[in-house]
C-alpha positions in Angstrom: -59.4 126.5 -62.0 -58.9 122.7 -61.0 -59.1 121.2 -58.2 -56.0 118.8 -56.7 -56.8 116.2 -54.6 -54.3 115.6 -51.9 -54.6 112.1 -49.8 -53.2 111.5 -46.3 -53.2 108.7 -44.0 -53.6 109.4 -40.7 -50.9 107.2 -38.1 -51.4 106.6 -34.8 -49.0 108.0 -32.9 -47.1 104.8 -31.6 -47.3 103.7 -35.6 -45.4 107.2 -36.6 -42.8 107.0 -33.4 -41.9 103.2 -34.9 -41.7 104.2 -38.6 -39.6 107.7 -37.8 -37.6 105.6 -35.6 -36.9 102.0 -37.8 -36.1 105.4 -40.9 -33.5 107.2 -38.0 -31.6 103.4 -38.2 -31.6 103.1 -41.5 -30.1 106.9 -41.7 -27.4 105.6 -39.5 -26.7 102.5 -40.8 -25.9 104.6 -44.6 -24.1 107.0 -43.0 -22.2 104.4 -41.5 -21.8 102.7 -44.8 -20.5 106.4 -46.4 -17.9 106.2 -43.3 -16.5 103.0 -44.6 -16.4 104.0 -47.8 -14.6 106.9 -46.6 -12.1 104.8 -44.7 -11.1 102.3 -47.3 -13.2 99.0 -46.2 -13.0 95.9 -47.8 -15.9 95.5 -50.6 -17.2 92.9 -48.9 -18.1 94.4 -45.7 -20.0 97.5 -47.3 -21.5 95.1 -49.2 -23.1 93.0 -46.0 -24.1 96.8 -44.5 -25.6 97.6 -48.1 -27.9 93.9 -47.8 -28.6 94.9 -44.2 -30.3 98.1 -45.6 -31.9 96.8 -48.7 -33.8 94.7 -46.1 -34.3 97.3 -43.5 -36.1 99.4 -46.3 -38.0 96.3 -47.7 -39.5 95.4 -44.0 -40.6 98.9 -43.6 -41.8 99.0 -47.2 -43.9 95.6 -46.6 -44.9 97.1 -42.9 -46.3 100.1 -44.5 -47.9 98.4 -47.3 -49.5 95.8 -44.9 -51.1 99.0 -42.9 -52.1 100.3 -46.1 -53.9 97.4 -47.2 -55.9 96.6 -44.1 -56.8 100.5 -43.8 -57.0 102.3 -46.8 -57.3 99.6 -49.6 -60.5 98.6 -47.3 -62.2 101.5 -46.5 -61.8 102.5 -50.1 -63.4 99.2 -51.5 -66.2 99.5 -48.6 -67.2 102.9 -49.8 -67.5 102.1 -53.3 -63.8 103.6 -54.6 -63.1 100.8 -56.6 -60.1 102.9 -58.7 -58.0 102.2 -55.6 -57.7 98.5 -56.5 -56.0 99.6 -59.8 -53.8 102.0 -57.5 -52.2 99.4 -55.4 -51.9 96.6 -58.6 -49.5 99.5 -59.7 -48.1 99.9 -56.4 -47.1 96.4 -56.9 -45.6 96.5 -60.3 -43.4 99.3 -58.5 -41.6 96.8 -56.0 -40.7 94.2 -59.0 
């Protein structure tokens, strides 16, 4: 039988409130995008909503990734855990 090896990060709780809460805006501001679709709004204004998203996604993306770096990509390197550096040059190839 193998064994799977399941990583987690623990947040902080004020961390996990502002990431839940930046993802609830960026919920609303797609369903708000699906309600102009709905409603027949010129391309050009979904398309400004759409760009208002992509970046709302990318900033929590970049947050996220800054956090990671600081905590995990560091305590793995300080303990030895070298494998993680590959992990996050992959990581990177991923946002390209």
């Amino acid at each position: 039988m193998s064994k799977e090896c399941f990583r987690t990060k623990k947040r902080e709780e004020e961390d996990k409130k502002n990431f839940i809460s930046r993802l609830n805006k960026i919920a609303g501001q797609v369903k708000g995008i699906a309600k102009m679709i709905e409603e027949d709004r010129y391309c050009d204004d979904v398309l400004i909503q759409l760009s208002a998203v992509d970046k709302a996604i990318k900033s929590l993306a970049n947050k996220i990734l800054d956090d990671h770096m600081h905590t995990c990509l560091v305590n793995d390197i300080q303990n030895g855990k070298l494998d993680s550096v590959d992990e996050i040059v992959e990581l990177f190839k991923k946002f390209q």
